[in-house]
C-alpha positions in Angstrom: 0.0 0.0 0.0 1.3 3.3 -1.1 1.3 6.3 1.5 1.8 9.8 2.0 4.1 11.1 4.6 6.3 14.3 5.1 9.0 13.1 3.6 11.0 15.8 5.3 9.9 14.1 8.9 13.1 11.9 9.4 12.0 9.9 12.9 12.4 6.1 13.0 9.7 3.7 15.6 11.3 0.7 16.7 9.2 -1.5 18.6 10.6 -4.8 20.6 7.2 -7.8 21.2 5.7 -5.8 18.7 2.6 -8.2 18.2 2.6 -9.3 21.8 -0.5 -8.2 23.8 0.5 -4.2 24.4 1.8 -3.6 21.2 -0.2 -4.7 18.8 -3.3 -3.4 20.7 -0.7 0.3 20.4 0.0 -0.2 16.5 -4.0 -1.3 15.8 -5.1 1.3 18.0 -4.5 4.5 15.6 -1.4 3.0 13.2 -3.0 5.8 10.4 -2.1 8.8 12.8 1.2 7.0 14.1 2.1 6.4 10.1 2.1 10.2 10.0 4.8 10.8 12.6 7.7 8.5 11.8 9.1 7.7 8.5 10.0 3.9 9.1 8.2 1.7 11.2 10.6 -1.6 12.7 8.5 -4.3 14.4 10.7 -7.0 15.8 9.2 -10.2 17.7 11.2 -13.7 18.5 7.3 -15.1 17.0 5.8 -12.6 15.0 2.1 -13.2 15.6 0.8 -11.3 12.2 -3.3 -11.9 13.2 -3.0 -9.8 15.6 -2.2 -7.0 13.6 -4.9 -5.1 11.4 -4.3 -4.4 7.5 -2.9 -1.3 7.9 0.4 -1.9 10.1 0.7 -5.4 7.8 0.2 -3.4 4.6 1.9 -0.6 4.9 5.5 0.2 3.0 6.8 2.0 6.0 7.0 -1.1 8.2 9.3 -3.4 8.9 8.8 -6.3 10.3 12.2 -8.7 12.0 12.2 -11.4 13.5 14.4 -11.3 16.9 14.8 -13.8 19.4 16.6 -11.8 22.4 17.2 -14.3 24.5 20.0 -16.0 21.7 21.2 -13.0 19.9 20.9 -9.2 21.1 23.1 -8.0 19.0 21.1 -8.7 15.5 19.9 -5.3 16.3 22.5 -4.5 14.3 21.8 -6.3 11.1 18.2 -4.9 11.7 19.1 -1.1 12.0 22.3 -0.8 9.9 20.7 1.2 7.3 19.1 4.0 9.6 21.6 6.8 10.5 21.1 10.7 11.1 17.9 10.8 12.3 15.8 10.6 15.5 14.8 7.3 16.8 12.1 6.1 19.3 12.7 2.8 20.4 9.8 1.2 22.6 11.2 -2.0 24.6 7.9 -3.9 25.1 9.3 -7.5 25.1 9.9 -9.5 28.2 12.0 -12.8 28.1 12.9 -13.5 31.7 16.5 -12.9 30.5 18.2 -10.0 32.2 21.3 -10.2 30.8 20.0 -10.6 27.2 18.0 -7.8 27.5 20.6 -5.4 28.7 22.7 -6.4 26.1 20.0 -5.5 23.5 19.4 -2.1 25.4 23.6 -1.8 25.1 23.3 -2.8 21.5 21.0 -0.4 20.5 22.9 2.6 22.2 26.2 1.7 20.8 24.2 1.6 17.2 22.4 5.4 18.1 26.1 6.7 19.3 27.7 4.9 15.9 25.0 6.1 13.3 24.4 9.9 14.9 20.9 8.7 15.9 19.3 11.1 18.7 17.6 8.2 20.6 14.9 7.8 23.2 14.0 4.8 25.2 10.3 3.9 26.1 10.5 0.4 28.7 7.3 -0.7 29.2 7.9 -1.2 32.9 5.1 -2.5 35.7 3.2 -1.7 39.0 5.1 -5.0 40.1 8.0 -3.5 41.1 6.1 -1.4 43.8 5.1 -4.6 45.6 2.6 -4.7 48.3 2.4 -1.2 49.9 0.5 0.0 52.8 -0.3 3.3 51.3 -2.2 4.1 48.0 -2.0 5.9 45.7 1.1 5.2 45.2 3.3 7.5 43.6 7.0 7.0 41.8 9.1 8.3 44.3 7.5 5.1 47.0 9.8 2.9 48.0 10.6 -0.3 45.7 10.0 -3.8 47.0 8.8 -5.9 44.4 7.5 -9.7 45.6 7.2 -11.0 42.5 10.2 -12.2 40.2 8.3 -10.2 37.3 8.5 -7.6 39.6 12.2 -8.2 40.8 13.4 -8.4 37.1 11.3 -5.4 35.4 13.0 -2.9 38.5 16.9 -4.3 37.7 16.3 -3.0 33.9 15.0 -0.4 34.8 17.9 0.5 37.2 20.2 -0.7 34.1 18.2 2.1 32.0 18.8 4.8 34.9 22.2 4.0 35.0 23.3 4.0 31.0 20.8 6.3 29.1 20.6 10.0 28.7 17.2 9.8 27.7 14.1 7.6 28.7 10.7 7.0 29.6 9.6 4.5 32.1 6.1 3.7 32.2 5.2 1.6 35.1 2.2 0.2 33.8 -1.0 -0.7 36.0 -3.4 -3.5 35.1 -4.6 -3.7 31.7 -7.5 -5.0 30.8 -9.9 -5.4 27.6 -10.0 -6.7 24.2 -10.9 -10.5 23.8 -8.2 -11.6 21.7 -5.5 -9.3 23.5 -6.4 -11.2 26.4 -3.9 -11.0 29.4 -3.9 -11.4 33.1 -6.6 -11.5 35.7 -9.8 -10.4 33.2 -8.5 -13.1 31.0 -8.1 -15.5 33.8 -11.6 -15.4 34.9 -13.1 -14.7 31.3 -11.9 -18.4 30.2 -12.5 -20.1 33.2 -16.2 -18.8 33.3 -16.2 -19.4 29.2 -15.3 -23.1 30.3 -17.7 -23.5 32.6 -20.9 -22.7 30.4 -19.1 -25.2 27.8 -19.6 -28.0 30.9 -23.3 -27.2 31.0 -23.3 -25.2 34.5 -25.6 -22.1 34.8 -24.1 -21.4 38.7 -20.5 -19.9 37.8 -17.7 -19.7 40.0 -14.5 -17.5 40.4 -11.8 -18.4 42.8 -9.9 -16.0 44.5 -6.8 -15.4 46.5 -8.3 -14.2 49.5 -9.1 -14.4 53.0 -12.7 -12.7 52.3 -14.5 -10.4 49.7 -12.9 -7.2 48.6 -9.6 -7.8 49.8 -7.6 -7.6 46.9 -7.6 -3.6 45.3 -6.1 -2.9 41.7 -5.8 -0.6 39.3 -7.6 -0.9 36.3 -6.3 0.3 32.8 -8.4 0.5 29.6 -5.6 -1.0 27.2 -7.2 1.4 24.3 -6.5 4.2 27.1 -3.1 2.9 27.6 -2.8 2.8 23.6 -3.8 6.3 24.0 -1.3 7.8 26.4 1.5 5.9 24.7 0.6 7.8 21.4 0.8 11.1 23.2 4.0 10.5 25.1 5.6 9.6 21.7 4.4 12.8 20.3 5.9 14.9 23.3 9.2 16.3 21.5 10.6 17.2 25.2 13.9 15.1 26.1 12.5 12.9 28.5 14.6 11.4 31.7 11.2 10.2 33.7 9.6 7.7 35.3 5.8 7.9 35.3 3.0 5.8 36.6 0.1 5.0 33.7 -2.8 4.3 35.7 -6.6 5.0 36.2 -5.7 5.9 39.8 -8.9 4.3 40.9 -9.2 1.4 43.3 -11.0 -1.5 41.8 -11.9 -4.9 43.6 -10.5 -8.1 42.0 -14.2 -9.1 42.1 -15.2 -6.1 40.1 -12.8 -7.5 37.0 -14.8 -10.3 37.3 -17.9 -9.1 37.3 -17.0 -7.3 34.2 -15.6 -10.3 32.5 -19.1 -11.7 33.4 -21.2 -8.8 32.0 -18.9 -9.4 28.3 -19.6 -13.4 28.8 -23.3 -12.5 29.0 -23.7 -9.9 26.4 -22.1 -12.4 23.8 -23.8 -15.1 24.8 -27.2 -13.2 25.1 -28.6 -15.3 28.0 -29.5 -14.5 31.1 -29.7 -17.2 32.7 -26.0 -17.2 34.2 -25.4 -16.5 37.8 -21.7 -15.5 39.5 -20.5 -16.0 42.7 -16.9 -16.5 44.4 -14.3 -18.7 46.4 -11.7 -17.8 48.5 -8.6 -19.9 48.4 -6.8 -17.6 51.1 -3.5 -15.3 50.3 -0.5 -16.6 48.9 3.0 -15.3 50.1 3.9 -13.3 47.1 0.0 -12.2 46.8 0.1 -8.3 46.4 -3.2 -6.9 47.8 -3.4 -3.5 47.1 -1.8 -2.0 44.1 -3.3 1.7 43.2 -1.0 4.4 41.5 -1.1 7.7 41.4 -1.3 9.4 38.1 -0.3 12.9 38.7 3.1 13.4 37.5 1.4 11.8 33.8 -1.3 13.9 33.6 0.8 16.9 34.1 3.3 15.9 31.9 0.5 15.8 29.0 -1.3 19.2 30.2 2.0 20.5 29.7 2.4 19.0 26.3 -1.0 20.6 25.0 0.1 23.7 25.9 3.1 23.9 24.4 
């Protein structure tokens, strides 16, 4: 497909698990807006999951697409980029592969390719609310103290610590819970979605959600349209301003686990158009690496954005 763009604009989007559940849902969210801002368009993915993407980010003659398995080889970056030089690049590090070292060296990669090539590079890390752990206080803002629980948690808070230590420029987005989007599915909302999905296909009309708990209403998160997140993304992308930050997305609003349910429920019955489904829960008791409340503050991102708009 043939498009239009300023030819004079001369940014590059890189994009790491660029059809993995975030990204795609970013690129199919408003890819003919996001074709206007950056000349070329890499998407890099160790399985490049191409149904998840709409016609227009598989059509288009700006994209790239690489296949990258970071976990065996973070230098290919390399091979990938080689051509780009003397231009601005945004490079968005969405994948996770439970390999610290491999990712760092990726990260290292692609700033000894920016200093080599004059690229003016910024770094987006798709971070989590996992490295706050299980706080007393909520909201919680950036500046709280970091004790993640989880080994999610433990290993998104070391890159970003590598990030702090060996970039001039970057974005972290600690990211609350996302939700939404069938085939997106991820987490919690997808969790209970299939297991009440399976229990209609075993004939049962009573439904049942099991939950880490002691009691009802125990566990508290933050909820995250992932279309909102898409959103934010797109306008932190389009913020010119050098960035060195480290910024909660959230909805700062406290949401009960059973509330995620409940609205996984509400999509199950509006599909199936039946009404003849009833919820209720169980509680299995806490876990020691359960976190139960999880709420971020969202100040310093909304002000970032005001500021942003009126520039």
């Amino acid at each position: 497909m043939q498009e239009n763009f300023d030819e004079a604009c001369d940014k590059v989007l890189c994009i790491t698990g660029a059809t993995g559940y975030l990204a795609a849902n970013f690129l199919n969210f408003d890819f003919l807006k996001l074709r206007k801002t950056y000349k070329k368009v890499y998407l890099l993915d160790r399985s490049l999951k191409f149904k998840r993407l709409c016609d227009e980010v598989k059509d288009s003659d700006r994209v790239t697409f690489s296949s990258l398995d970071i976990s065996s080889d973070g230098n290919k970056i390399f091979e990938i980029l080689e051509t780009i030089s003397n231009c601005d690049l945004d490079f968005i590090h969405f994948a996770y592969t439970e390999n610290l070292n491999k990712e760092k060296e990726l990260l290292a990669s692609v700033k000894k390719l920016a200093e080599k090539q004059n690229i003016d590079m910024r770094l987006f890390f798709l971070s989590s609310a996992a490295v706050y752990g299980d706080q007393e206080e909520t909201p919680i803002y950036e500046s709280a103290k970091l004790e993640p629980v989880s080994n999610y948690g433990k290993f998104k808070l070391q890159l970003e610590n590598f990030i702090i230590k060996e970039f001039d420029e970057y974005l972290i987005l600690r990211l609350a819970n996302p939700f939404g989007k069938e085939f997106f599915l991820k987490g919690a909302y997808a969790h209970f979605l299939n297991s009440l999905k399976q229990q209609m296909k075993e004939g049962k009309t009573q439904l049942e959600i099991a939950i880490n708990a002691d009691a009802p209403n125990q566990i508290i998160r933050d909820l995250v349209y992932i279309d909102d997140f898409s959103n934010t993304l797109f306008q932190l992308l389009n913020n010119d301003m050098p960035f060195k930050e480290i910024l909660n997305i959230s909805s700062a609003k406290a949401s009960y686990l059973e509330d995620l349910a409940f609205m996984a429920f509400s999509e199950l019955l509006k599909e199936e158009q039946k009404l003849e489904y009833s919820l209720s829960f169980r509680y299995n008791g806490f876990k020691t690496t359960d976190i139960k409340k999880s709420v971020l503050a969202n100040d310093k991102l909304l002000n970032l954005l005001e500021k942003s708009l009126s520039v």
